[in-house]
C-alpha positions in Angstrom: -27.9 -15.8 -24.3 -25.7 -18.2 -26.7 -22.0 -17.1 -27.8 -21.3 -16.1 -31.4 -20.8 -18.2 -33.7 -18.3 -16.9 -36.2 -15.2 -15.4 -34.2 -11.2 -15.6 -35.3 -9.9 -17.7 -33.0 -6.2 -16.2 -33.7 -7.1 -12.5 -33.1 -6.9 -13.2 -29.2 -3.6 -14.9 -28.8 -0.9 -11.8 -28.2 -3.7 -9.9 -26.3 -4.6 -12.9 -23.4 -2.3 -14.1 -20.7 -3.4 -17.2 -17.8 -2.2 -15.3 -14.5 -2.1 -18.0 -11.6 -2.0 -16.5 -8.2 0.5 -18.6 -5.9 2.7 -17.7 -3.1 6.4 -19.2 -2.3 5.3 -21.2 -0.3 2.7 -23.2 -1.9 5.1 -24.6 -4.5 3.4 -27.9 -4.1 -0.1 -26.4 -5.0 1.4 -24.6 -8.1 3.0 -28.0 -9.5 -0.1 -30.0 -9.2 -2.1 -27.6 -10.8 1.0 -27.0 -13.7 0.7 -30.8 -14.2 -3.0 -31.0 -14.3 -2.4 -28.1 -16.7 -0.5 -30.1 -19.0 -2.6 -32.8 -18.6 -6.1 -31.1 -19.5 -5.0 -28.3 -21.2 -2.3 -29.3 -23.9 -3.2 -27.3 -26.8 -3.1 -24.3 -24.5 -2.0 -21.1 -26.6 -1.1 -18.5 -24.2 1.7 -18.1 -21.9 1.5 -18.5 -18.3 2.7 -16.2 -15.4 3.1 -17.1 -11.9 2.1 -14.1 -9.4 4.4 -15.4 -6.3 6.7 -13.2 -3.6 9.9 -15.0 -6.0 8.5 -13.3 -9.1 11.5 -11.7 -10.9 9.2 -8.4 -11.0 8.2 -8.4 -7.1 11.9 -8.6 -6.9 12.9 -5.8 -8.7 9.9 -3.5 -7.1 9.9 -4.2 -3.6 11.8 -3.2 -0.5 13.0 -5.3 2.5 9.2 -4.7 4.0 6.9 -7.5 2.8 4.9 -6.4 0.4 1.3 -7.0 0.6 -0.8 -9.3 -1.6 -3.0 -6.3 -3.6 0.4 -4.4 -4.0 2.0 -7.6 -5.5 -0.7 -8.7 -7.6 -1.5 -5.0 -8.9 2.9 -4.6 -9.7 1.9 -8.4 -11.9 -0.9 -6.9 -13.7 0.5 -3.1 -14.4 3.9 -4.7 -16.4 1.8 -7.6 -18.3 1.6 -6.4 -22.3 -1.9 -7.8 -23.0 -5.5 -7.1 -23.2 -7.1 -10.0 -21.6 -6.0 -12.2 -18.7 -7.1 -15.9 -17.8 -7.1 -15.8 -13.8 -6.4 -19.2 -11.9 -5.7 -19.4 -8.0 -3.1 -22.1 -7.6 -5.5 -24.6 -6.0 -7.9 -25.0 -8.9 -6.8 -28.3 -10.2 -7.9 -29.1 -14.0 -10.3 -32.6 -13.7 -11.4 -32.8 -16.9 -10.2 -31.1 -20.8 -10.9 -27.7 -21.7 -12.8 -26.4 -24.6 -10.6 -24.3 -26.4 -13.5 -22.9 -28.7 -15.4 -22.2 -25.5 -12.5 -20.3 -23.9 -12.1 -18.2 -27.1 -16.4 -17.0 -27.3 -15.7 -16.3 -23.6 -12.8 -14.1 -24.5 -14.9 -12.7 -27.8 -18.1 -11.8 -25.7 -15.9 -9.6 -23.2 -13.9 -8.1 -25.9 -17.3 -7.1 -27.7 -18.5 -5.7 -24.7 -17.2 -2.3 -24.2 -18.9 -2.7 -20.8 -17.8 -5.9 -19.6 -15.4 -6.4 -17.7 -15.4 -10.4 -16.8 -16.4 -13.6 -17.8 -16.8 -16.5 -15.6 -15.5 -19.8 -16.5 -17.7 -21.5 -13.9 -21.4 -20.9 -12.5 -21.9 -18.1 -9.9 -24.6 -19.5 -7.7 -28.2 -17.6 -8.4 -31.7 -18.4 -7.6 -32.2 -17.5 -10.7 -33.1 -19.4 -13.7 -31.0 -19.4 -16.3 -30.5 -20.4 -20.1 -28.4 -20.4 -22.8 -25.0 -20.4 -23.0 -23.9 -17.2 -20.7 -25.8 -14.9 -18.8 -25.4 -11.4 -17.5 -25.0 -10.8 -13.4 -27.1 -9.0 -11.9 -25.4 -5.7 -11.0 -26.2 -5.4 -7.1 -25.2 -8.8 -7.3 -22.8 -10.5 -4.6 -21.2 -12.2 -6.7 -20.2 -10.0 -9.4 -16.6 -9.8 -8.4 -14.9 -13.2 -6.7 -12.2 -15.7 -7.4 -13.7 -18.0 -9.6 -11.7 -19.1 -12.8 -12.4 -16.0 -15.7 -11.4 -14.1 -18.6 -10.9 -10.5 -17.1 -10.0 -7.1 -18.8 -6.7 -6.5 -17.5 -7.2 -2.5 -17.3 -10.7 -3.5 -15.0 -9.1 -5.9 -12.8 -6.8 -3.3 -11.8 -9.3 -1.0 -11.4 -11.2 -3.3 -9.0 -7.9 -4.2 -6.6 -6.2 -2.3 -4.0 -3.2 -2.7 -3.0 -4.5 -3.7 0.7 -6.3 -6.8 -0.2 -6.2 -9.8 0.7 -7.4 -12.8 -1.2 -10.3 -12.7 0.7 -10.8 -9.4 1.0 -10.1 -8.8 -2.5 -13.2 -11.1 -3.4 -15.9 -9.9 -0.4 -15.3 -6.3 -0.5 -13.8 -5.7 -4.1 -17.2 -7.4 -4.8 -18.6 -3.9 -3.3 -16.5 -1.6 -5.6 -18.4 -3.2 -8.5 -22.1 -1.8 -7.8 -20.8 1.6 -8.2 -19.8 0.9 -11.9 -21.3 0.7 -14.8 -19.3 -2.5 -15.7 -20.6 -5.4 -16.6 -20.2 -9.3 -15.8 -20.7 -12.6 -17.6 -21.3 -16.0 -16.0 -21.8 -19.5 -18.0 -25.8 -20.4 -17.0 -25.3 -23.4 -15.2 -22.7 -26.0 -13.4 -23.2 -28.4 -16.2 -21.7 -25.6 -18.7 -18.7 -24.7 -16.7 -15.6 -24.5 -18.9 -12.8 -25.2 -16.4 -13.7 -27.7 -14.2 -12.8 -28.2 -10.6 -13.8 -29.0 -7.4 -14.8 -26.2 -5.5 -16.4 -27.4 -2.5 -14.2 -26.0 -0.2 -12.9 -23.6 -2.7 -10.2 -25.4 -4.7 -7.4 -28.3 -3.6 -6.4 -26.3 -0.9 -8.9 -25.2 2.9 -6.6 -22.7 5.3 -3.3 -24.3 4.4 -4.0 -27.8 4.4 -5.0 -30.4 1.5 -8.9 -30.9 0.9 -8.5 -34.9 0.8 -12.1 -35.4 -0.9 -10.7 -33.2 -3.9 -6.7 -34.3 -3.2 -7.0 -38.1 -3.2 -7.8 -39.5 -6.4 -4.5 -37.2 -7.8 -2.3 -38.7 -5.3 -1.7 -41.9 -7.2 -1.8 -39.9 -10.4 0.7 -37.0 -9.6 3.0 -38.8 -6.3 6.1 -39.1 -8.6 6.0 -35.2 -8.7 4.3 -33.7 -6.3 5.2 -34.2 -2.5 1.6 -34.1 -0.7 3.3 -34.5 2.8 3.9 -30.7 3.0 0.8 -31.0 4.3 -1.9 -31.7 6.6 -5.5 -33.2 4.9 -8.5 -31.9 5.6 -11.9 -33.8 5.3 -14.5 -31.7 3.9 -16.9 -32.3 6.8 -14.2 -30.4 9.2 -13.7 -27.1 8.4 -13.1 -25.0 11.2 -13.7 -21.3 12.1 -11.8 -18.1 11.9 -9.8 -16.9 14.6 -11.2 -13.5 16.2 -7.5 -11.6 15.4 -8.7 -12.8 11.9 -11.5 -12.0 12.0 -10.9 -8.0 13.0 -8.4 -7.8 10.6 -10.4 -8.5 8.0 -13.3 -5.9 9.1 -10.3 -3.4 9.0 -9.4 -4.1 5.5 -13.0 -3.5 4.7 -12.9 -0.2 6.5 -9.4 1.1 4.9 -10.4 -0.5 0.8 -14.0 0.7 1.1 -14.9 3.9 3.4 -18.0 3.9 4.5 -19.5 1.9 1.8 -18.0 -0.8 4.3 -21.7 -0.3 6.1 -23.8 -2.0 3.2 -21.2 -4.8 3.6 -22.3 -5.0 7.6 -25.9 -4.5 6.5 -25.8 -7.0 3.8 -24.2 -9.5 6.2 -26.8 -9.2 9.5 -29.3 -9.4 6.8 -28.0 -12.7 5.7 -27.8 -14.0 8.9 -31.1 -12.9 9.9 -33.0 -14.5 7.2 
Protein backbone atom coordinates (compact mmCIF):
# COMPACT_ATOMS: atom_id res chain seq x y z
CA UNK A 1 0.00 0.00 0.00
CA UNK A 2 1.46 3.68 -0.90
CA UNK A 3 0.22 6.90 1.11
CA UNK A 4 -1.92 9.46 -0.62
CA UNK A 5 -0.77 11.78 -2.46
CA UNK A 6 -2.84 14.91 -2.13
CA UNK A 7 -3.35 15.71 1.72
CA UNK A 8 -3.33 19.47 3.54
CA UNK A 9 -0.51 19.36 5.33
CA UNK A 10 -1.92 22.28 7.79
CA UNK A 11 -5.25 20.43 8.70
CA UNK A 12 -3.09 18.26 11.30
CA UNK A 13 -1.26 20.94 13.25
CA UNK A 14 -3.78 21.89 16.44
CA UNK A 15 -4.96 18.23 16.39
CA UNK A 16 -1.17 16.31 16.92
CA UNK A 17 1.02 16.59 19.85
CA UNK A 18 4.92 14.58 20.17
CA UNK A 19 4.41 13.03 23.88
CA UNK A 20 7.95 11.87 25.12
CA UNK A 21 7.87 9.43 27.90
CA UNK A 22 10.81 10.29 30.53
CA UNK A 23 11.11 10.03 34.21
CA UNK A 24 12.99 12.56 36.70
CA UNK A 25 15.46 10.95 36.78
CA UNK A 26 16.60 10.36 33.31
CA UNK A 27 17.06 14.11 32.64
CA UNK A 28 20.26 13.30 30.83
CA UNK A 29 18.38 10.88 28.38
CA UNK A 30 15.57 13.62 27.85
CA UNK A 31 18.30 16.39 26.85
CA UNK A 32 20.12 14.28 24.41
CA UNK A 33 17.20 13.26 22.70
CA UNK A 34 15.72 17.28 22.95
CA UNK A 35 19.10 18.14 21.25
CA UNK A 36 19.04 15.55 18.72
CA UNK A 37 15.57 16.85 18.29
CA UNK A 38 16.66 20.13 17.36
CA UNK A 39 19.18 18.96 15.43
CA UNK A 40 17.11 16.55 13.02
CA UNK A 41 13.95 17.78 13.46
CA UNK A 42 14.03 21.71 13.05
CA UNK A 43 10.99 22.46 11.06
CA UNK A 44 9.11 20.46 13.62
CA UNK A 45 5.38 21.94 13.92
CA UNK A 46 3.90 20.55 16.96
CA UNK A 47 4.50 21.17 20.47
CA UNK A 48 6.19 18.84 22.74
CA UNK A 49 5.17 17.46 26.20
CA UNK A 50 7.26 15.76 28.61
CA UNK A 51 5.35 12.78 30.53
CA UNK A 52 7.88 12.82 33.81
CA UNK A 53 6.87 12.41 37.88
CA UNK A 54 7.89 16.70 37.80
CA UNK A 55 5.06 17.27 35.21
CA UNK A 56 3.10 20.30 36.42
CA UNK A 57 -0.10 17.91 35.91
CA UNK A 58 1.24 14.72 37.91
CA UNK A 59 1.67 17.45 40.44
CA UNK A 60 -1.52 18.70 40.68
CA UNK A 61 -3.21 14.98 40.47
CA UNK A 62 -1.25 12.97 42.72
CA UNK A 63 -1.00 12.21 46.44
CA UNK A 64 2.10 11.67 48.60
CA UNK A 65 1.87 7.75 47.30
CA UNK A 66 3.90 7.36 44.13
CA UNK A 67 1.94 7.18 41.46
CA UNK A 68 2.43 4.47 39.04
CA UNK A 69 3.65 4.68 35.49
CA UNK A 70 -0.02 3.73 33.53
CA UNK A 71 -1.73 6.13 36.13
CA UNK A 72 0.78 8.90 35.14
CA UNK A 73 0.87 8.45 31.58
CA UNK A 74 -3.05 7.93 31.31
CA UNK A 75 -3.55 11.60 33.75
CA UNK A 76 -0.83 13.01 30.43
CA UNK A 77 -3.04 11.75 27.79
CA UNK A 78 -6.75 12.46 29.48
CA UNK A 79 -5.81 16.61 29.83
CA UNK A 80 -3.93 16.79 26.28
CA UNK A 81 -6.48 18.97 23.76
CA UNK A 82 -5.62 17.01 20.52
CA UNK A 83 -6.57 14.28 18.24
CA UNK A 84 -3.35 12.67 17.38
CA UNK A 85 -0.16 12.17 19.42
CA UNK A 86 3.55 11.50 18.18
CA UNK A 87 4.87 9.00 20.98
CA UNK A 88 8.75 9.05 21.66
CA UNK A 89 10.43 7.16 24.75
CA UNK A 90 13.26 9.45 25.92
CA UNK A 91 15.99 7.10 24.68
CA UNK A 92 15.19 7.24 20.95
CA UNK A 93 17.85 9.61 19.80
CA UNK A 94 17.10 11.30 16.23
CA UNK A 95 20.40 10.07 13.76
CA UNK A 96 19.32 11.26 10.79
CA UNK A 97 16.36 14.24 9.41
CA UNK A 98 12.89 13.58 9.35
CA UNK A 99 10.56 13.67 6.54
CA UNK A 100 8.01 16.05 7.35
CA UNK A 101 5.72 15.02 4.34
CA UNK A 102 6.18 11.47 5.53
CA UNK A 103 5.14 12.21 9.06
CA UNK A 104 2.02 14.12 7.73
CA UNK A 105 0.63 10.79 5.24
CA UNK A 106 1.38 8.80 8.36
CA UNK A 107 -0.84 11.11 10.36
CA UNK A 108 -3.45 11.30 7.12
CA UNK A 109 -3.67 7.44 6.78
CA UNK A 110 -4.70 7.07 10.59
CA UNK A 111 -6.99 9.98 10.53
CA UNK A 112 -8.75 8.36 7.31
CA UNK A 113 -9.05 5.26 9.05
CA UNK A 114 -12.00 5.19 11.27
CA UNK A 115 -10.46 1.81 12.39
CA UNK A 116 -6.99 2.58 12.88
CA UNK A 117 -5.69 3.30 15.70
CA UNK A 118 -1.66 3.59 15.04
CA UNK A 119 0.87 4.14 12.74
CA UNK A 120 4.40 3.02 13.14
CA UNK A 121 7.19 5.22 12.36
CA UNK A 122 9.64 2.30 12.16
CA UNK A 123 9.39 -1.47 10.82
CA UNK A 124 7.73 -4.09 13.13
CA UNK A 125 9.70 -7.23 12.45
CA UNK A 126 7.50 -9.82 10.17
CA UNK A 127 8.33 -12.81 8.21
CA UNK A 128 6.41 -11.42 6.00
CA UNK A 129 6.97 -9.78 2.70
CA UNK A 130 6.11 -6.59 2.41
CA UNK A 131 5.72 -3.63 -0.24
CA UNK A 132 4.87 -0.33 -0.68
CA UNK A 133 4.96 2.32 1.44
CA UNK A 134 2.85 1.03 4.67
CA UNK A 135 1.33 -2.04 5.48
CA UNK A 136 -1.49 -3.25 7.66
CA UNK A 137 -0.50 -5.65 10.94
CA UNK A 138 -1.72 -8.55 11.16
CA UNK A 139 -4.41 -8.58 13.84
CA UNK A 140 -3.24 -11.67 16.15
CA UNK A 141 -0.11 -10.10 15.60
CA UNK A 142 2.56 -9.64 18.48
CA UNK A 143 3.42 -6.79 17.57
CA UNK A 144 0.45 -4.76 17.05
CA UNK A 145 0.82 -2.70 20.23
CA UNK A 146 4.70 -1.82 21.42
CA UNK A 147 6.88 1.14 22.02
CA UNK A 148 8.19 1.92 18.82
CA UNK A 149 8.08 5.61 17.62
CA UNK A 150 4.12 6.26 16.07
CA UNK A 151 1.33 8.41 15.34
CA UNK A 152 -1.42 7.18 17.80
CA UNK A 153 -5.19 8.20 18.31
CA UNK A 154 -5.10 9.69 21.50
CA UNK A 155 -8.73 8.43 22.53
CA UNK A 156 -7.10 4.51 21.52
CA UNK A 157 -4.08 4.79 23.35
CA UNK A 158 -6.03 5.43 26.34
CA UNK A 159 -8.07 2.78 25.70
CA UNK A 160 -5.14 0.31 25.33
CA UNK A 161 -3.29 1.47 28.86
CA UNK A 162 -4.05 0.72 32.38
CA UNK A 163 -3.09 2.42 34.91
CA UNK A 164 -0.90 -0.66 36.35
CA UNK A 165 1.54 -0.77 33.58
CA UNK A 166 4.64 -0.64 33.30
CA UNK A 167 6.74 0.24 30.35
CA UNK A 168 7.10 -3.13 29.77
CA UNK A 169 4.15 -4.43 30.64
CA UNK A 170 2.40 -1.83 28.87
CA UNK A 171 3.99 -3.06 25.45
CA UNK A 172 3.84 -7.20 26.16
CA UNK A 173 0.53 -7.47 27.50
CA UNK A 174 -1.27 -4.21 26.23
CA UNK A 175 -0.17 -5.97 22.97
CA UNK A 176 -2.88 -8.67 24.23
CA UNK A 177 -5.77 -6.17 24.72
CA UNK A 178 -5.49 -5.35 20.97
CA UNK A 179 -6.65 -8.89 19.44
CA UNK A 180 -9.90 -8.37 21.06
CA UNK A 181 -10.58 -5.16 18.94
CA UNK A 182 -11.52 -4.46 15.92
CA UNK A 183 -8.80 -1.66 15.69
CA UNK A 184 -6.50 -1.51 13.28
CA UNK A 185 -2.56 -0.88 12.92
CA UNK A 186 -0.12 0.55 10.27
CA UNK A 187 3.55 -0.23 9.98
CA UNK A 188 6.08 1.38 7.22
CA UNK A 189 7.05 -2.01 5.02
CA UNK A 190 10.54 -2.16 5.68
CA UNK A 191 13.75 -0.87 7.81
CA UNK A 192 14.96 1.08 4.86
CA UNK A 193 11.49 3.14 4.95
CA UNK A 194 11.56 3.94 8.60
CA UNK A 195 10.68 7.61 9.18
CA UNK A 196 12.36 8.30 12.53
CA UNK A 197 15.50 6.78 12.65
CA UNK A 198 17.28 5.28 15.62
CA UNK A 199 19.15 2.68 16.93
CA UNK A 200 17.19 0.11 18.41
CA UNK A 201 19.34 -2.68 19.00
CA UNK A 202 18.95 -2.77 22.43
CA UNK A 203 15.89 -0.64 22.36
CA UNK A 204 17.04 2.96 22.23
CA UNK A 205 20.23 4.97 23.94
CA UNK A 206 19.41 3.59 27.02
CA UNK A 207 19.63 -0.93 28.33
CA UNK A 208 18.29 -1.21 32.26
CA UNK A 209 19.62 2.18 33.30
CA UNK A 210 22.88 2.44 31.81
CA UNK A 211 24.18 4.04 28.37
CA UNK A 212 24.17 1.53 25.28
CA UNK A 213 27.89 2.72 24.24
CA UNK A 214 27.54 1.23 20.50
CA UNK A 215 24.52 3.69 20.11
CA UNK A 216 26.00 6.48 22.82
CA UNK A 217 29.49 7.02 21.44
CA UNK A 218 29.59 8.74 18.30
CA UNK A 219 27.15 11.59 20.27
CA UNK A 220 29.54 12.00 22.95
CA UNK A 221 31.87 14.30 21.10
CA UNK A 222 28.81 15.81 19.42
CA UNK A 223 26.56 16.56 22.52
CA UNK A 224 29.53 16.64 25.78
CA UNK A 225 29.17 20.42 26.13
CA UNK A 226 25.44 19.65 27.17
CA UNK A 227 24.87 16.51 28.13
CA UNK A 228 26.74 14.94 31.16
CA UNK A 229 27.16 11.06 30.05
CA UNK A 230 28.87 10.23 33.56
CA UNK A 231 25.46 9.79 35.21
CA UNK A 232 26.03 6.75 33.95
CA UNK A 233 27.43 3.39 33.55
CA UNK A 234 28.04 2.01 29.53
CA UNK A 235 26.90 -0.89 28.41
CA UNK A 236 28.37 -2.92 25.37
CA UNK A 237 25.80 -4.42 23.34
CA UNK A 238 27.22 -7.91 23.59
CA UNK A 239 26.52 -7.73 27.54
CA UNK A 240 23.11 -7.58 28.33
CA UNK A 241 22.23 -9.29 31.34
CA UNK A 242 19.12 -11.12 32.73
CA UNK A 243 16.15 -10.22 34.81
CA UNK A 244 16.14 -10.62 38.35
CA UNK A 245 13.51 -13.45 39.53
CA UNK A 246 11.64 -10.47 42.00
CA UNK A 247 11.44 -8.96 38.47
CA UNK A 248 10.52 -11.27 36.91
CA UNK A 249 7.22 -12.35 39.20
CA UNK A 250 6.28 -8.92 39.30
CA UNK A 251 5.93 -8.66 35.91
CA UNK A 252 3.76 -12.05 35.62
CA UNK A 253 1.52 -10.36 38.28
CA UNK A 254 0.95 -7.26 36.26
CA UNK A 255 -0.13 -9.58 33.48
CA UNK A 256 -2.51 -11.36 35.80
CA UNK A 257 -4.12 -7.92 37.43
CA UNK A 258 -4.18 -5.80 33.49
CA UNK A 259 -5.36 -8.93 31.62
CA UNK A 260 -7.55 -11.72 33.69
CA UNK A 261 -7.34 -14.73 32.33
CA UNK A 262 -6.48 -13.73 28.81
CA UNK A 263 -3.00 -13.68 30.74
CA UNK A 264 -2.94 -17.62 29.74
CA UNK A 265 -2.60 -17.04 25.78
CA UNK A 266 0.31 -14.81 26.96
CA UNK A 267 1.89 -18.08 28.84
CA UNK A 268 0.82 -20.15 25.91
CA UNK A 269 2.23 -17.93 23.36
CA UNK A 270 5.51 -17.71 25.28
CA UNK A 271 6.32 -21.75 25.94
CA UNK A 272 5.36 -21.91 22.31
CA UNK A 273 8.10 -19.55 21.53
CA UNK A 274 10.43 -21.17 23.42
CA UNK A 275 9.67 -24.49 22.27
CA UNK A 276 10.02 -23.81 18.66
Amino acid sequence: MNFRSHYNSKEFLDDTVILINTCDKNSDVLSLLLKSLDKNWRDNPFPIVINKESNKIIKKKSNKKEISWGKRFLLILKSLNCKYVILLLDDYILEEKIDMDRINKAIALVHEDIDAAAFYLNYCTSNEVKSGDFYLLNAKSNASLNSHPAVWKRKDLIMFTNEYDTPWSWETFGNYRTHYTNKKFYSVSSVEKNIYKYDCRLGGAIYRGKWVKEVVAPMIEEYQNEVDFSQREFVKINEPSKRPLKWKITFLYLGFRTLGFRMFEYIFDYLKRKLM
